[in-house]
N, C-alpha and C positions, 0 to 999 in steps of 0.2 A: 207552119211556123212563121214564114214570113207573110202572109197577111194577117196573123196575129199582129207582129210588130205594125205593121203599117197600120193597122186597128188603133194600135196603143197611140202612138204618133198624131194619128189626127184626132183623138181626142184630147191630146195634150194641147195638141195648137189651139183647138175650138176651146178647151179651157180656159187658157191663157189670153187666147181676143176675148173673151167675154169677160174676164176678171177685167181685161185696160180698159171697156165700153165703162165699166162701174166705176172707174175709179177717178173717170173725169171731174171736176169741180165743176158744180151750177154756175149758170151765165150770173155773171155780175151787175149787180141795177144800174140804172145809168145813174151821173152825178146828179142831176136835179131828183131822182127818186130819195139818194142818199142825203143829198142837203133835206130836205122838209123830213123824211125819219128821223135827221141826228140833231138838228139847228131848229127850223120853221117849225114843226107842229109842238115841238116841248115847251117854246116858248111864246110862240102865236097862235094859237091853235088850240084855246083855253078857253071854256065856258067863258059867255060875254065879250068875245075876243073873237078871231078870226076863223072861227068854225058853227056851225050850225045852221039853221033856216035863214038867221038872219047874220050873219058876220059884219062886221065892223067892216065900214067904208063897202060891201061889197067883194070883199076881198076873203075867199078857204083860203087858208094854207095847211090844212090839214088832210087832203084828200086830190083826188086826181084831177079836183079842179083849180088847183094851187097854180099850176104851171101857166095856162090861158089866163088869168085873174091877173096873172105878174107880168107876163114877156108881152112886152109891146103897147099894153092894156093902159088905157088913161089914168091916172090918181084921183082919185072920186075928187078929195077939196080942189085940186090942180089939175083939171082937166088939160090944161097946156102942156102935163108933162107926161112923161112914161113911166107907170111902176119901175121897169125893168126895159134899157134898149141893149141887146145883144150887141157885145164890146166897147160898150165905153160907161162903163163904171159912174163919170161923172156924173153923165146924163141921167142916168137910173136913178126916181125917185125913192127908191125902196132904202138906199145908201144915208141919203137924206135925215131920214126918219131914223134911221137905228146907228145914227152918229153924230156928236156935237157938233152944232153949226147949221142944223138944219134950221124952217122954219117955225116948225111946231114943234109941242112937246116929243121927248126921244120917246121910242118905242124900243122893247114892251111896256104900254104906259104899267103902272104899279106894282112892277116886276124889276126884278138886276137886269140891266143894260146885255145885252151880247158879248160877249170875251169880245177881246182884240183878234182872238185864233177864227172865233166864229165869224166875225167881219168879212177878218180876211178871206175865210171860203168863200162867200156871198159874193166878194167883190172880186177872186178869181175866177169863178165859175161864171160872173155876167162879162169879164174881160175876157174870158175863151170864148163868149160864145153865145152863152146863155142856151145850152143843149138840154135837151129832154136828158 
């Protein structure tokens, strides 16, 4: 009888680890995977636009080469400046472009402008960091 019970016992434990191993939540993508899914590919990332063989300026934003094209990376017309410098917003041409005051037309050219909400992602995420 009692190693019956001891039987019962550890298969209730082994049970019970196995149900918590399941019930964990998937890793979460990093914030630059979530910026270009929820912001950059819907709105740059458009036939004739920032995706394909040939992308506008040189520049995906719609695949895994979004992140090296942006962070650090020269601005094809403004070679003097940086799509994207990790923390400081000013500096980042990419800001430029998809906000009034820049020096060229706003992007996305012949599309609605970025929310103010979407901006502001872009310009928190390059002021943390500018993290994968």
């Amino acid at each position: 009888m009692r190693k019956e019970i001891v039987g019962l016992a550890a298969a209730v434990l082994l049970a019970g680890c196995q149900q918590g191993v399941s019930e964990q939540p998937p890793p979460s993508k990093g914030a630059f995977a979530a910026l270009v899914e929820e912001v950059l590919a819907p709105h740059c990332a458009r036939p004739g636009c920032h995706t394909g063989d040939r992308p506008a300026g040189g520049l995906h934003l719609g695949d895994d080469r979004a992140y090296d094209d942006l962070v650090n990376a020269p601005a094809h017309r403004r070679p003097d400046r940086k799509r994207v410098v990790p923390g400081d917003p000013a500096a980042s041409y990419l800001l430029d472009r998809i906000t009034e005051g820049g020096d060229r037309p706003l992007m996305p050219l012949g599309a609605d402008p970025l929310s103010d909400v979407e901006v502001r992602r872009i310009e928190d995420w390059i002021r943390k960091g500018a993290s994968r």
